[in-house]
Structure formats: structure tokens, C-alpha cells
C-alpha positions in Angstrom: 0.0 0.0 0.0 2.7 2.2 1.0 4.8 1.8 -2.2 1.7 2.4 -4.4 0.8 5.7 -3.1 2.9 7.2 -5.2 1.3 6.2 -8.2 -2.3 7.6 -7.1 -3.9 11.6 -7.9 -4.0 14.0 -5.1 -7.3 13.2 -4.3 -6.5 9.3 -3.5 -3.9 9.9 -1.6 -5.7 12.8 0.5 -8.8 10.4 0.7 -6.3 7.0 1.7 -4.8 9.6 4.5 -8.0 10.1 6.4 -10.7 8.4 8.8 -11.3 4.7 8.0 -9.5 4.5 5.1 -6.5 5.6 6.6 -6.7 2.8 9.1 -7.5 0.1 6.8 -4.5 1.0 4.8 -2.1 1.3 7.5 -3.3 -2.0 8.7 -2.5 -3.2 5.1 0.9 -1.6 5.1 2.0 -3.7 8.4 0.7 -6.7 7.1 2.8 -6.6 4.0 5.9 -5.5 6.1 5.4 -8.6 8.1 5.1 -10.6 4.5 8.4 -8.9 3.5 10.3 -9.6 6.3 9.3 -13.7 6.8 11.7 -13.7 4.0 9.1 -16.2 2.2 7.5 -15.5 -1.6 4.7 -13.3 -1.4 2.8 -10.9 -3.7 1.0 -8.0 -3.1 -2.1 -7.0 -5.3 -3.7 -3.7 -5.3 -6.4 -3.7 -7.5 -7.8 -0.5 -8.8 -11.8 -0.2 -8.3 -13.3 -3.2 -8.3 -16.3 -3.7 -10.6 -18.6 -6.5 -11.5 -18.7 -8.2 -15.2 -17.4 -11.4 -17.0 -14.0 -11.9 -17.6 -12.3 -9.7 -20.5 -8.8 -11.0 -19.9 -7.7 -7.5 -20.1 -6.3 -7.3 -16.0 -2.5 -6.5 -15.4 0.1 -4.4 -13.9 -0.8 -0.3 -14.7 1.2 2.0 -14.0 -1.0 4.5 -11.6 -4.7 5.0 -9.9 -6.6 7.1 -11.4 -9.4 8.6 -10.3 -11.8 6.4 -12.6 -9.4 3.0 -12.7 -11.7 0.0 -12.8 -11.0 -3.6 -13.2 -13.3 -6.6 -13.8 -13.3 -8.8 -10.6 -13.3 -12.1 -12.8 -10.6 -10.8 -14.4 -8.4 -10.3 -11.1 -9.5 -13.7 -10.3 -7.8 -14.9 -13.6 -4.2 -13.2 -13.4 -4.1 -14.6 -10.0 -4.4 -17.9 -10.9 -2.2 -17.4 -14.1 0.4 -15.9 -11.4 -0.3 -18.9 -9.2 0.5 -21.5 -12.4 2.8 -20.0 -13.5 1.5 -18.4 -16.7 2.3 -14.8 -15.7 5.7 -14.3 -13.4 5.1 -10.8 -11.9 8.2 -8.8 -11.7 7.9 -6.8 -8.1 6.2 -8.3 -5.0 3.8 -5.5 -5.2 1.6 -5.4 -7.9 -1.0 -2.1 -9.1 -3.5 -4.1 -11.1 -5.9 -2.6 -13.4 -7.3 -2.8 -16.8 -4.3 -3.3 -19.7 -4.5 -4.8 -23.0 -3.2 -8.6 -22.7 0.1 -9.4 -23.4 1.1 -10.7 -26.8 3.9 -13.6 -27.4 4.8 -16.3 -25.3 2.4 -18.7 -23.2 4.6 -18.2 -20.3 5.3 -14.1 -19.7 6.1 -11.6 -17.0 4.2 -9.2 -16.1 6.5 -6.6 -18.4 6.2 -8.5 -21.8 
């Protein structure tokens, strides 16, 4: 959460700095420092806004939030599990997902090709 701030608008950040949100996320940032520091593979995935619909195949690593970033739940679901079988091999631990045109070329890919 932390190293994804960064990447959001002014608003996001103000509005992940405040109330609930703000606690939710810092709760999120100690969880992934414990992760980190078990020394053990983990990822991170920070989907943008969540929104219903069937699968596209269009989910994958973007480069910022924006203020009207969606992604398709079913299509989270299915980079995860190509991450999980090896299909996809992300490149960082920490992952912005939202919605990017598929990859084209090999069966087997990282999350840059």
C-alpha cells in the first residue's frame, strides 16, 4: 500500500490519509511489512476499483490510480491464478492491477512483456 501511493492523484492519496481508510490501509501496510520480512514469496495485489462483469482477460500491472481506474473482478480472479500456475511471473512483489490490453507472445510471460 505504501509503495503504491505514489502512483495515485492528489485526491486518493488525500482520501487513503484520512478516517477509516487511513486505518484500513495502514493495517494493510503492516501486514505486508510482516510478509516482506518472513523472508518467504509473497505478492502484493492492489487492484484499482473493483467492478462486476465477466472476464475480458484484459487485468494486469498499470502504471498509476486514477481517479476512474476499474478492473473486472473475474478478471483479477484470472491473473491470479495465471500468477499462481505459472502463466504470468510478476516482476515486483507489489503489484498495481488494473485494466491493460493482454500481453502478446509467449504462453509463459512476466508481467512486463
Amino acid at each position: 500500500v505504501g509503495s503504491s501511493r505514489a502512483a495515485t492523484t492528489a485526491p486518493v492519496r488525500a482520501l487513503i490519509g484520512r478516517g477509516n481508510i487511513a486505518v484500513a490501509y495502514r493495517d494493510l501496510e503492516a501486514a505486508e511489512a510482516r510478509f516482506s520480512a518472513a523472508g518467504a514469496p509473497a505478492l502484493a495485489v492492489r487492484p484499482v476499483t473493483l467492478v462486476p462483469g465477466a472476464p475480458r482477460g484484459h487485468a494486469g500491472p498499470v502504471p498509476r490510480y486514477r481517479g476512474l481506474s476499474t478492473v473486472r473482478r473475474a478478471d483479477v480472479a484470472r491473473w491470479m491464478i495465471d500468477v499462481a500456475d505459472g502463466t504470468i511471473e510478476p516482476t515486483d512483489p507489489t503489484v498495481l492491477l488494473g485494466t491493460a490490453r493482454p500481453s502478446r507472445g509467449s504462453s509463459r510471460r512476466t508481467e512486463s512483456s
